[in-house]
KOLMI-402550 format. One record per residue (C-alpha): residue number from 1; residue in one letter; x, y, z. Coordinates in steps of 0.02 Angstrom, whole numbers, always signed. Example, Ala and Ser with C-alpha at 12.3 -4.5 7.8 and 13.67 -1.06 7.14 Angstrom:
> 1; A; +615; -225; +390
> 2; S; +684; -53; +357
This chain:
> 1; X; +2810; -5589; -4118
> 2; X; +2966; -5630; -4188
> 3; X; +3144; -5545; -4105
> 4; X; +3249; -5569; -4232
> 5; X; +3361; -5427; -4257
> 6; X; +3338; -5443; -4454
> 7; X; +3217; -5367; -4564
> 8; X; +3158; -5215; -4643
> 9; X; +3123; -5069; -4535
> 10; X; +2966; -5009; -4637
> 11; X; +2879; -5189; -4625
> 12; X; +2923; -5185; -4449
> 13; X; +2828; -5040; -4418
> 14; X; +2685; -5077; -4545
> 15; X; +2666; -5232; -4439
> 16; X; +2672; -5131; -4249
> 17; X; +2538; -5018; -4302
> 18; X; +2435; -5147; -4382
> 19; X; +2453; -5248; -4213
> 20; X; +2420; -5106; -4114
> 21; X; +2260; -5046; -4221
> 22; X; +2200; -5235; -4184
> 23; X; +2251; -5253; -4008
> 24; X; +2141; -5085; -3985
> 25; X; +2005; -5136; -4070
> 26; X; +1994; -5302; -3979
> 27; X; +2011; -5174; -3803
> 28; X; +1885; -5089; -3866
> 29; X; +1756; -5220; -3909
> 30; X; +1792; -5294; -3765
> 31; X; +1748; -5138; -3655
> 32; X; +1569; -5123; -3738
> 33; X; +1547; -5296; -3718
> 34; X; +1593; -5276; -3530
> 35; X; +1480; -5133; -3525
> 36; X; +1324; -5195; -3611
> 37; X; +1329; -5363; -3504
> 38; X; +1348; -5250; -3330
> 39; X; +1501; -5321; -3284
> 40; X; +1574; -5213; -3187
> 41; X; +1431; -5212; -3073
> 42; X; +1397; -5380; -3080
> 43; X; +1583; -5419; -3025
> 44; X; +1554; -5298; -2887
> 45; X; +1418; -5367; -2833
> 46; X; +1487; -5539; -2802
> 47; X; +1616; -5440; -2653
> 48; X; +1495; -5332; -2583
> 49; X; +1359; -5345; -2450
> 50; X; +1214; -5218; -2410
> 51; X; +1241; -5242; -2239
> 52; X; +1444; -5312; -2204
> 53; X; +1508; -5204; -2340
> 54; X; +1670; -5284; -2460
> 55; X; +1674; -5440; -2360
> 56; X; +1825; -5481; -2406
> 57; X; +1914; -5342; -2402
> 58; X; +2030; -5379; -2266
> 59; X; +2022; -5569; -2308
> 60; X; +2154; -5694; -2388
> 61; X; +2242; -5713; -2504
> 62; X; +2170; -5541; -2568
> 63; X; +2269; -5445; -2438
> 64; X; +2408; -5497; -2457
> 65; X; +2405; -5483; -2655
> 66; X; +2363; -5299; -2613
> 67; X; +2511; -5262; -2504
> 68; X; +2631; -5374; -2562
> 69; X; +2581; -5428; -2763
> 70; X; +2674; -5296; -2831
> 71; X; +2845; -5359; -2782
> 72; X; +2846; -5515; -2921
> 73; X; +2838; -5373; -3060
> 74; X; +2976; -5258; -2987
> 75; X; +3082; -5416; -2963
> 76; X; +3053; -5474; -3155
> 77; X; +3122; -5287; -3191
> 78; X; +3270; -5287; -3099
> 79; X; +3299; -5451; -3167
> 80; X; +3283; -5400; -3327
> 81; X; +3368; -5230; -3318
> 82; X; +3521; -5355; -3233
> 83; X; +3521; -5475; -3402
> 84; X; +3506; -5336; -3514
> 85; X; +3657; -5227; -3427
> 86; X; +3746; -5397; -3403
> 87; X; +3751; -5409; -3582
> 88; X; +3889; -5307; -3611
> 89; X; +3994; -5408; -3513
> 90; X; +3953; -5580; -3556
> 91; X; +3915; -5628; -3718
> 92; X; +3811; -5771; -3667
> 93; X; +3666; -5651; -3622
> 94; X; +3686; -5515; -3784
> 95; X; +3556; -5629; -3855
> 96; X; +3434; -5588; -3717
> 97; X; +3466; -5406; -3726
> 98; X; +3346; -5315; -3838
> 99; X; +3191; -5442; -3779
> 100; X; +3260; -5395; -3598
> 101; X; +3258; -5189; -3642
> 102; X; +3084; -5232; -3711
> 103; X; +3025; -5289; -3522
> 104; X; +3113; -5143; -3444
> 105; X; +3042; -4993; -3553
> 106; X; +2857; -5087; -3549
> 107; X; +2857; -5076; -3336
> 108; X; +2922; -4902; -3339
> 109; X; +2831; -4839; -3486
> 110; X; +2667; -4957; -3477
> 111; X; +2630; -4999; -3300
> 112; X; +2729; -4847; -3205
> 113; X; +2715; -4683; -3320
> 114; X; +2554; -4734; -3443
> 115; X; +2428; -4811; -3310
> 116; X; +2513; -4759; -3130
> 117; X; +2558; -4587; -3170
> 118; X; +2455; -4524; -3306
> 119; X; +2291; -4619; -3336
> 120; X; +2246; -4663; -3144
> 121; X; +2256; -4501; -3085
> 122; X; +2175; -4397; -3235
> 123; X; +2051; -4503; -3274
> 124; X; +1978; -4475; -3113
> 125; X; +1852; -4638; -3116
> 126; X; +1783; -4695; -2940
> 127; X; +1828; -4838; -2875
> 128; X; +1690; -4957; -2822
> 129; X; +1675; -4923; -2641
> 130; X; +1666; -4740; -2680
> 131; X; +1522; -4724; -2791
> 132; X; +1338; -4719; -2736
> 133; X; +1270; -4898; -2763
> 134; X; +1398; -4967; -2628
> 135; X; +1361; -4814; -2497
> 136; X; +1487; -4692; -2577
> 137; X; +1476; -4524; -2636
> 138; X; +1492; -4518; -2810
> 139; X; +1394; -4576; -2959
> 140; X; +1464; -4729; -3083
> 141; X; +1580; -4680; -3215
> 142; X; +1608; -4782; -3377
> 143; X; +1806; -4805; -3417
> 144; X; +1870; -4686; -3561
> 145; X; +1692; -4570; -3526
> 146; X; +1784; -4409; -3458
> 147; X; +1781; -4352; -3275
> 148; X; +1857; -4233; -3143
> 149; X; +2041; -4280; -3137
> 150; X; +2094; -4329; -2964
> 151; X; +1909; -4400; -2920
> 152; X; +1936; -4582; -2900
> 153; X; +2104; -4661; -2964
> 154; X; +2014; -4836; -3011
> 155; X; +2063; -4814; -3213
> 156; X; +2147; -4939; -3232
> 157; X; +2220; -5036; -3131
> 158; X; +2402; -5022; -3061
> 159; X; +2428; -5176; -2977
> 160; X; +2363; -5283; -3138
> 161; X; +2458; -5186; -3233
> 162; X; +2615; -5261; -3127
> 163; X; +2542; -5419; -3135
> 164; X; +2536; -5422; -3343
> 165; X; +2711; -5355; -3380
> 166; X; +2760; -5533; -3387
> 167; X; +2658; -5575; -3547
> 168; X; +2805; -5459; -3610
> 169; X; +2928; -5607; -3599
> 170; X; +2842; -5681; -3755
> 171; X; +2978; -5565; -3850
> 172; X; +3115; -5683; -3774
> 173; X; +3019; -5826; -3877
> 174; X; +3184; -5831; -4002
> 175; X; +3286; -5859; -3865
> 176; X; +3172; -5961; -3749
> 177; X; +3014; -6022; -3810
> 178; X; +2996; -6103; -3619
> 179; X; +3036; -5941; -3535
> 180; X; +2921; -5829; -3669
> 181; X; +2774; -5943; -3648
> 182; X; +2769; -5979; -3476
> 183; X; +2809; -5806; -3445
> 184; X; +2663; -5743; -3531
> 185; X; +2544; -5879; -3465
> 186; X; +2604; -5837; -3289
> 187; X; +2567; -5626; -3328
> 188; X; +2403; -5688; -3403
> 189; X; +2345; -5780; -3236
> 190; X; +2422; -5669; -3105
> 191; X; +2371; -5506; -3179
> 192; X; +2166; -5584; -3181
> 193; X; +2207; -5631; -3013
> 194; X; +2254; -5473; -2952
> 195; X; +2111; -5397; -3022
> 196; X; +1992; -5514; -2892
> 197; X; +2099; -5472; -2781
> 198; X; +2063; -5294; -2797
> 199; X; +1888; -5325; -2831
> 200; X; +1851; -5415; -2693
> 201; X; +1907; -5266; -2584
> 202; X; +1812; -5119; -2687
> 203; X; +1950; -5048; -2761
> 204; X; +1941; -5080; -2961
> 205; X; +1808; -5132; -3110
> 206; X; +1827; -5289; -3214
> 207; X; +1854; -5127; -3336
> 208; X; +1991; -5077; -3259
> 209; X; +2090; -5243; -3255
> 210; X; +2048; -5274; -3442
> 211; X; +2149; -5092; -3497
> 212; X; +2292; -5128; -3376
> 213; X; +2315; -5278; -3476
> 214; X; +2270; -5165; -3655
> 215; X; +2389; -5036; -3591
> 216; X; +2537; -5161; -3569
> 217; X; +2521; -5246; -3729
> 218; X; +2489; -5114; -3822
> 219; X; +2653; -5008; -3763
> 220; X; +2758; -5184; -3782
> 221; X; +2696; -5202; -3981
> 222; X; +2746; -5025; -3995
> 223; X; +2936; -5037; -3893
> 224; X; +2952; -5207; -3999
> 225; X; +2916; -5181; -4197
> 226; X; +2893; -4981; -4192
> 227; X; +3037; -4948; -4087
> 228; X; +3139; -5103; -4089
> 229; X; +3252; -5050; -4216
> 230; X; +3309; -4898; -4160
> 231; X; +3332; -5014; -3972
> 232; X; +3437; -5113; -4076
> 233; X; +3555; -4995; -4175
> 234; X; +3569; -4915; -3974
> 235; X; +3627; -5057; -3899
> 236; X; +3723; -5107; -4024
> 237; X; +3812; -4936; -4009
> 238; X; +3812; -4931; -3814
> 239; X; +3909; -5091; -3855
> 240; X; +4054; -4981; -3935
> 241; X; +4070; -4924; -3765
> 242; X; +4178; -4955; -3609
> 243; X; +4128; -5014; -3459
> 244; X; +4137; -4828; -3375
> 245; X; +4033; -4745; -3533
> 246; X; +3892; -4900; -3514
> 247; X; +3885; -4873; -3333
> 248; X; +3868; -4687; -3360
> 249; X; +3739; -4684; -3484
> 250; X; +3654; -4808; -3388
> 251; X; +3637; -4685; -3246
> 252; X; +3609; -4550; -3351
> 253; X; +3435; -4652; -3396
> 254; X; +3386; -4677; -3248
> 255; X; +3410; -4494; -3167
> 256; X; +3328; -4440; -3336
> 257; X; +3174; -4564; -3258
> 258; X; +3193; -4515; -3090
> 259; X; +3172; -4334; -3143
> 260; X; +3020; -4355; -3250
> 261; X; +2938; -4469; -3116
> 262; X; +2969; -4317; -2992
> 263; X; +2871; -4195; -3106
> 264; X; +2720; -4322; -3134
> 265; X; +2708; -4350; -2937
> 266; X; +2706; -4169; -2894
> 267; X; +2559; -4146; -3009
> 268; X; +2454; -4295; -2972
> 269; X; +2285; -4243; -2972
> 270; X; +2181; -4178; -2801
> 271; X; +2019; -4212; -2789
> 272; X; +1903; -4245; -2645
> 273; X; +1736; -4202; -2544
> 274; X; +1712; -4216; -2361
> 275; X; +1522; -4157; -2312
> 276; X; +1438; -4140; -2146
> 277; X; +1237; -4137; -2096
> 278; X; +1152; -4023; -1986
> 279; X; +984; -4009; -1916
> 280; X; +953; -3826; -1866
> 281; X; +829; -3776; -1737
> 282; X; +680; -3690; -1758
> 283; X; +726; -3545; -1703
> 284; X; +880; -3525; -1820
> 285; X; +862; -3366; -1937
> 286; X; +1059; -3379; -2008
> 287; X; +1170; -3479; -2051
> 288; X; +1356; -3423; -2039
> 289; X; +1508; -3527; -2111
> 290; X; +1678; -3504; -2046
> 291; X; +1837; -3562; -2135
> 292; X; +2017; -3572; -2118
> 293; X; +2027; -3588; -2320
> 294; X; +1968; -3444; -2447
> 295; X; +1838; -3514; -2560
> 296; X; +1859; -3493; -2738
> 297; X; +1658; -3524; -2759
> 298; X; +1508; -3554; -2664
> 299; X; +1327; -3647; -2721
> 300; X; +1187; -3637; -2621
> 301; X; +1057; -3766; -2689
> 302; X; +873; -3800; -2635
> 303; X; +821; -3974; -2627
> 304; X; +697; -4089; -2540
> 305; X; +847; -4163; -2421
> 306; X; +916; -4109; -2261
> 307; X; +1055; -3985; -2224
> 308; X; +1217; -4020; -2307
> 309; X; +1354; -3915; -2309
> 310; X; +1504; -3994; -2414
> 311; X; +1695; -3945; -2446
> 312; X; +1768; -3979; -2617
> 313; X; +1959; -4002; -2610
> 314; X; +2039; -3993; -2780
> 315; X; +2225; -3979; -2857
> 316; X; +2378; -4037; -2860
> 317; X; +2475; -4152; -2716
> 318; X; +2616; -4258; -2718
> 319; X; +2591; -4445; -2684
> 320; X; +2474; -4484; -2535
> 321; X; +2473; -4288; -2495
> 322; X; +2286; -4257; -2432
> 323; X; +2174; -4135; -2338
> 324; X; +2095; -4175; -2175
> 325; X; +1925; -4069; -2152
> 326; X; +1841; -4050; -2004
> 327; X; +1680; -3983; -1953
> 328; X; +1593; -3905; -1800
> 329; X; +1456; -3796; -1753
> 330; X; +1394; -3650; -1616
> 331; X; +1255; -3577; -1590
> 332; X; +1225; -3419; -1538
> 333; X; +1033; -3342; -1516
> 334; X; +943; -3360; -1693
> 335; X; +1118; -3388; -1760
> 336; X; +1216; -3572; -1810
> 337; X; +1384; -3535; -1852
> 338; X; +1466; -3687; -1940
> 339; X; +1664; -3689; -1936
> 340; X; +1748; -3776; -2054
> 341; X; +1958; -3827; -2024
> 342; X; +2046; -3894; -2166
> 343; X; +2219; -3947; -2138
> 344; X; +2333; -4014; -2252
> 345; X; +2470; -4171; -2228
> 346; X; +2597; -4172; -2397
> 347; X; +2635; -4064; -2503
> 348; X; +2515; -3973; -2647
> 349; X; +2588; -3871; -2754
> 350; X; +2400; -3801; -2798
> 351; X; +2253; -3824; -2708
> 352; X; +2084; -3745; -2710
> 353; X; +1908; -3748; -2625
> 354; X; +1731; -3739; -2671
> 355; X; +1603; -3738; -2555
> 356; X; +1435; -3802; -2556
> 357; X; +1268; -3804; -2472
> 358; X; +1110; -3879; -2502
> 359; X; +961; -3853; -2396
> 360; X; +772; -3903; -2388
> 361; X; +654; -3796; -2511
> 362; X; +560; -3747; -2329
> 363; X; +724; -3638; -2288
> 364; X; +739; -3544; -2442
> 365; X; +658; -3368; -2356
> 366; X; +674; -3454; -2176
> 367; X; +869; -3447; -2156
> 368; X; +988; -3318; -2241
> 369; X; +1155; -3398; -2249
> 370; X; +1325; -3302; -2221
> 371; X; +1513; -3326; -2280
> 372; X; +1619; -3249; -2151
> 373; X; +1758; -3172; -2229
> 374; X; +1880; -3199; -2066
């Protein structure tokens, strides 16, 4: 992965896409492979404990890779983005420029638009402490198999993704072979380890580690060979410039990413289900649900299970915007009313409800259930 600035455009991008087509191939390979040997479950499995739950969920150094592991990748960034802007002004670092731009672009494009702000969120895979096998709600979803976006943000995984943006140094290999390889053997071994870390606490698949790495190489081959010369013929343009014009286009770039980050938070995908169990009486002939929140549909299932009656939040929020649901009941005679208060913290620019109910097959001509309009 050569940076020279030399070189035909066409064989440049021959080369990207035929390094991309491999680089996907080997992903997905690698995927089935994962999938037919059970290792995401099998990886889970080594965290997890019928009866203590993720046992190390709250132990070290996993922790404290979850909270603070991310900072190592935004420093690398601002580093970078600091070489690459310091470039116009010392000619000592021009060299490191378009390898620096490569780093940059593969962060905010890769590992902050592709898997944090696209892909996590409307992919909608559960994570593993939220699907059934490890006393969670939903069932296991396969990566790249389709699902509700907004349920589950496990695919991939964000703070991997962080982790491998330094294998992206191997573009500086022209100008540093140290800094290129140990850059990339560093991204190679951190990013693993921040998947265990996030496995040991229930929060990602050995799947999801293994596209956070795809995702970042993949958008780096592209921003190199496929995009690299029209990088280059930009910066060597920007170069044309003064001071003032480089440090106002530079600001123009990153409002223009600041702006488009804005619209991707505000429509980050909503989805969650809070249920509660009942055990009516006897005696209890209906069954009357109260809401603050208008329900845009309502199933009423029959099954050989207790009395369930479930909420389905789902939308649009801004970052950590969620719904807090709770439940309570009256009775009154023959009559359980069931009140349901669903309040909001953040902001959602859409968010609807479904509600559901599933009772035994003995109540199906034993209780009438109501919706009360008010």
């Amino acid at each position: 992965m050569s940076t020279a600035t030399s070189g035909n455009p066409q064989i440049r991008f021959k080369k990207g896409i035929g390094l991309s087509l491999v680089a996907f191939t080997a992903l997905t390979g690698l995927t089935w492979l994962f999938l037919w040997l059970k290792l995401d479950i099998r990886v889970a499995d080594l965290f997890y404990s019928p009866n203590g739950g993720w046992i190390y969920q709250n132990a070290q150094p996993w922790k404290a890779l979850y909270q603070y592991g991310t900072i190592p990748g935004l420093m690398l960034t601002l580093l970078t983005l600091g070489i690459f802007f310091g470039g116009f002004l010392k000619p000592e670092l021009r060299n490191y420029q378009k390898g620096m731009l490569v780093v940059v672009l593969t962060t905010i494009l890769g590992a902050g638009v592709l898997v944090n702000a696209i892909l996590k969120p409307w992919c909608g895979r559960p994570r593993p402490r939220e699907i059934i096998q490890y006393k969670g709600q939903w069932n296991y979803c396969a990566p790249c198999t389709g699902s509700t976006p907004g349920k589950g943000m496990s695919f991939p995984c964000g703070h991997c993704s962080m982790g491998f943006v330094f294998v992206t140094l191997i573009y500086c290999r022209s100008n540093s072979k140290k800094i290129a390889y140990g850059g990339c053997a560093f991204g190679l071994v951190y990013g693993v380890l921040m998947g265990v870390a996030r496995a040991a606490q229930g929060a990602h698949f050995a799947t999801d580690t293994l596209w956070s790495l795809g995702v970042i190489v993949i958008v780096s081959l592209n921003l190199h060979y496929i995009a690299g010369p029209l990088i280059e013929k930009s910066v060597a343009h920007i170069k044309k410039f003064s001071i003032w014009k480089i440090a106002l286009a530079g600001t123009s770039f990153f409002t223009a990413a600041f702006l488009i980050a804005i619209v991707f938070l505000t429509r980050r995908p909503y989805y969650e289900i809070e249920s509660y169990s009942i055990s009516p009486a006897p005696h209890i002939q209906r069954l009357v649900i109260q809401s603050n929140v208008k329900f845009v549909k309502t199933s009423i299932s029959y099954e050989d299970r207790p009395v369930k009656v479930s909420i389905v939040g789902q939308g649009f929020g801004w970052v950590n915007a969620k719904e807090h649901v709770d439940f309570k009941t009256a009775k009154e005679q023959n009559i359980l009313k069931v009140q349901i208060t669903a309040l909001t913290e953040g902001y959602f620019p859409e968010l609807r409800h479904q509600l559901l109910i599933s009772l035994p097959l003995s109540f199906k001509d034993r209780i009438k259930v109501e919706i009360d309009p008010n």
